[in-house]
C-alpha positions in Angstrom: -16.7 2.2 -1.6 -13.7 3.2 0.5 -10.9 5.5 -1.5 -8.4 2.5 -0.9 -10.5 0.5 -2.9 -11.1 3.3 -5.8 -7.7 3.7 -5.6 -6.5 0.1 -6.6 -9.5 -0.1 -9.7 -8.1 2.7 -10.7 -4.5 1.8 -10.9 -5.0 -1.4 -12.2 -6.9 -0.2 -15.4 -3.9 2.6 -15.9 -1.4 0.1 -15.5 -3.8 -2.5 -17.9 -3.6 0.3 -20.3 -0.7 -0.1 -22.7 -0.7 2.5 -25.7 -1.1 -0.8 -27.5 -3.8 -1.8 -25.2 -5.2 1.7 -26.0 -5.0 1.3 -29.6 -5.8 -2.2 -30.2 -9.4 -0.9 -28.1 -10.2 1.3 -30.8 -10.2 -0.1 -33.5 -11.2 -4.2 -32.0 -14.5 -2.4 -29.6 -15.6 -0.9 -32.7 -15.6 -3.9 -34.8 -17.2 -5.8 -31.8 -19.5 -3.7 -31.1 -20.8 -4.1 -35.1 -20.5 -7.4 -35.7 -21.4 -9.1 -32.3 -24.8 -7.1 -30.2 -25.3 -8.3 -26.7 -26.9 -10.9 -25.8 -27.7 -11.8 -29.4 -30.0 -8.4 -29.4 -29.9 -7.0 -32.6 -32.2 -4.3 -31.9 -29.7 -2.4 -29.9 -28.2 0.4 -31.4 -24.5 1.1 -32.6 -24.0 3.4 -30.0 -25.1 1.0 -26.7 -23.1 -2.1 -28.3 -20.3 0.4 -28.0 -20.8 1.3 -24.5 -21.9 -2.3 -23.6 -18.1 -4.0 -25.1 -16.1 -0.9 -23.7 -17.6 -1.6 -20.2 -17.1 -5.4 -20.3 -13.8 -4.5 -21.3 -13.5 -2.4 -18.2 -15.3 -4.8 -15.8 -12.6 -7.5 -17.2 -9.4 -5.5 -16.5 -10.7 -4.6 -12.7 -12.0 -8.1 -11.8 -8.8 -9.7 -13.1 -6.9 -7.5 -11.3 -8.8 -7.6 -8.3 -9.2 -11.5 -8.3 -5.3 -11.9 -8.8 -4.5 -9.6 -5.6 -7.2 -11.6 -3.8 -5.0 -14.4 -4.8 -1.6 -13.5 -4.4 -2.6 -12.1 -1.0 -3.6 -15.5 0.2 -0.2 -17.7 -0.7 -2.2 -21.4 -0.1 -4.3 -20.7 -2.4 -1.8 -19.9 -5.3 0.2 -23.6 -4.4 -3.3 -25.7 -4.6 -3.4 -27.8 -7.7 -7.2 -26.4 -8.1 -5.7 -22.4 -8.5 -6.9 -22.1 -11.7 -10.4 -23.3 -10.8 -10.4 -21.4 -7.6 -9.1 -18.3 -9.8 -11.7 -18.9 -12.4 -14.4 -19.0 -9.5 -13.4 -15.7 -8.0 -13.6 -14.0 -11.6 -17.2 -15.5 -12.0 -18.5 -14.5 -8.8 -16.8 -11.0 -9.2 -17.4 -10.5 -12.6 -21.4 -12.0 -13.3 -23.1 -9.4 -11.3 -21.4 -6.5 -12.5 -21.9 -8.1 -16.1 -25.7 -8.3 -15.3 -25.5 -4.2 -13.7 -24.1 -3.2 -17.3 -26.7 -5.1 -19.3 -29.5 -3.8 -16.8 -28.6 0.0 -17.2 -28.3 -0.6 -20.8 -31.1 -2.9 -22.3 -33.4 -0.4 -19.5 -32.0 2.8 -21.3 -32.8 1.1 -24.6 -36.0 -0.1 -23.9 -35.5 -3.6 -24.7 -36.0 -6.6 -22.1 -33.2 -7.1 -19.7 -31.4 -10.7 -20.2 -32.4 -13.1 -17.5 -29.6 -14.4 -14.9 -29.0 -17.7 -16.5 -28.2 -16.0 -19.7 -26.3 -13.6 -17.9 -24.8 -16.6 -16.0 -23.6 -18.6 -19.4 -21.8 -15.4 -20.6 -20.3 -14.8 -17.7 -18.9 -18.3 -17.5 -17.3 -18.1 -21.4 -15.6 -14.6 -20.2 -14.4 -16.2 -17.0 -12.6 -18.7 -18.5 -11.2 -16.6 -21.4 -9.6 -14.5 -18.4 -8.2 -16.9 -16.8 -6.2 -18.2 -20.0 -5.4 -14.7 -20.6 -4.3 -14.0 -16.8 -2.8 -17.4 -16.0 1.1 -16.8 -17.0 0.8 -13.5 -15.0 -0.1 -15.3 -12.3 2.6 -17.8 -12.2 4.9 -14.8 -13.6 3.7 -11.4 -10.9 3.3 -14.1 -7.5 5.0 -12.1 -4.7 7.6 -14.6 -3.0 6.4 -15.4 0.5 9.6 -13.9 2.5 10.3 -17.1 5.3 10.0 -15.1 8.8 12.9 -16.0 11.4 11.7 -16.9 14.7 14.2 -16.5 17.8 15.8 -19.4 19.3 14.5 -19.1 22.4 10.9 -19.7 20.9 12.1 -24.2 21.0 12.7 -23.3 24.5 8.8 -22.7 25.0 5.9 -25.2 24.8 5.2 -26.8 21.3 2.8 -24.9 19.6 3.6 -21.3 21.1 3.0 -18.2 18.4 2.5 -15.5 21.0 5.0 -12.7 21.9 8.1 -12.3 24.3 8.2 -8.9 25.8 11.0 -9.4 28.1 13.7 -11.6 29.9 14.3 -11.7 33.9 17.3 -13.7 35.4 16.2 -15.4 38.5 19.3 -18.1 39.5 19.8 -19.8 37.5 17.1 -19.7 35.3 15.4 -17.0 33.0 12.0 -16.2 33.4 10.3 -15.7 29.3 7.7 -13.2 29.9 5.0 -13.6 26.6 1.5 -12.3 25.6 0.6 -16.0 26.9 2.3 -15.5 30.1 5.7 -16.6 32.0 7.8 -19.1 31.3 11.3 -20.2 32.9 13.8 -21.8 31.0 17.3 -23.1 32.9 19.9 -20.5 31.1 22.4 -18.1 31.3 21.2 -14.4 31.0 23.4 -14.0 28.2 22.5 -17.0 26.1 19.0 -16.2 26.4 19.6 -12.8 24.9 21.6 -14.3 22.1 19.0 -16.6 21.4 16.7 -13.5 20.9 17.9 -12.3 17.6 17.1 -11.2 15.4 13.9 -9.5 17.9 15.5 -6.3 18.7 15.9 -5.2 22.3 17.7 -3.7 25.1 18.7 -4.7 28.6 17.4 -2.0 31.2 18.7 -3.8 34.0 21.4 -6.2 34.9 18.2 -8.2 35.7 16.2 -7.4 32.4 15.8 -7.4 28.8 13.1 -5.8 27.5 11.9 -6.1 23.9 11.8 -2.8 22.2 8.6 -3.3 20.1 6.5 -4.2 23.8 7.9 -0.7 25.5 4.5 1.9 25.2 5.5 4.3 27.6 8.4 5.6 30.1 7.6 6.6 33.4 9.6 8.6 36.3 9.4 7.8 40.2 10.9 9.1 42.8 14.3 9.9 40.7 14.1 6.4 39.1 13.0 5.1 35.6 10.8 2.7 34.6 9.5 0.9 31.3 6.3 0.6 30.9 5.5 -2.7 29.0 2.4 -2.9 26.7 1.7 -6.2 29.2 1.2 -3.6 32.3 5.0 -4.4 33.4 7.1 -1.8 35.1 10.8 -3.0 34.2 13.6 -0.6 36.2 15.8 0.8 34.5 19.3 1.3 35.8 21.5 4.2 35.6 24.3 1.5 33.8 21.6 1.5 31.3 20.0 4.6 30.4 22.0 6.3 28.5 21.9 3.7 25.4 18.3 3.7 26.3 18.3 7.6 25.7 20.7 7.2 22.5 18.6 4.8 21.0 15.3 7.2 21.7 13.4 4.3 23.5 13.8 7.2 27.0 
């Protein structure tokens, strides 16, 4: 298991546990653990019922938390009318097998027979959808807004259906050549409008004849007394000596 992964169990029980999470535990596992054995088991003793309630209990708090950042993460799913379905099905696939784990390590310690996978199955159903009426206000409640991401302008200037990247502008004419990750494009317009149209991608002109996108800039190189930019396309814009020192105060030379 990577440490990222430890790392978000981990924080999610820790957060999970209120002191009145904490003390409600102790005194409801106990009474759980006496009144209700696994599986309908009786033979089990106090001590495994114990251990087998307080690790559901632990499995519950990690799979919920797990399943609703699985969930949040993926914004379609949290607007389809079926979320709660699709939420209930991630704790049940999530949460039977490590259910089944549990029982196996404890019925085998006990020495009684380890419940088969339908049985295993049923329970895991009933807790599934007593999480997900537990979890489902948080849900609605905890869902990160999706922040709306501004495209530039100049992106209606390009073919429908273009989601690549611009990494510089060029002025030929009276046109502007729209250098992208999907190649060159030329669009009638004035240097200057295309720049405005730009924002908010932030970037720098190098050159009367250029405007380069900062983000696409990897490297600077120096030849024969001049500058150059070099562009994560393989580029090489010039830079002109007009130019270079807001190049240099902004750290991009």
């Amino acid at each position: 298991m990577h440490k990222s992964g430890m790392t978000f169990k981990f924080s999610t029980i820790r957060k999970a546990c209120t002191p009145q999470r904490v003390t409600a535990g102790l005194v409801f596992l106990p009474l759980l653990a006496y009144a209700f054995p696994p599986f309908l088991v009786a033979d089990l003793t106090f001590g495994l019922r114990l251990l087998f309630w307080t690790g559901v209990m632990v499995l519950a708090l990690s799979v919920t938390g797990l399943a609703r950042k699985l969930m949040q993460k993926n914004p379609v799913l949290l607007n389809v009318p079926a979320r709660d379905l699709a939420f209930a099905g991630l704790i049940l696939v999530l949460f039977t097998p490590s259910l089944w784990m549990l029982a196996w390590v404890l019925f085998t310690f006990g020495g009684q027979m380890v419940p088969g996978a339908q049985t295993v199955a049923i329970y895991g159903v009933l807790f599934a959808t007593g999480l997900v009426l537990v979890q489902r206000s948080d849900m609605n409640v905890s869902a990160d807004p999706v922040p709306e991401v501004k495209m530039p302008r100049l992106f209606k200037r390009l073919p429908p259906g273009f989601d690549g990247q611009i990494h510089r502008l060029t002025v030929r004419d009276h046109n502007v050549d729209v250098v992208t990750s999907d190649g060159t494009f030329t669009v009638r317009s004035r240097f200057t409008d295309a720049i405005a149209e730009m924002e908010p991608v932030s970037g720098h002109c190098s050159h009367r004849s250029h405007w380069v996108v900062d983000a696409s800039i990897v490297d600077v190189e120096k030849t024969g007394g001049k500058t150059f930019l070099r562009l994560v396309n393989g580029d090489r814009v010039p830079v002109s000596r007009k130019y270079k020192p807001m190049l240099e105060k902004d750290g991009l030379i």
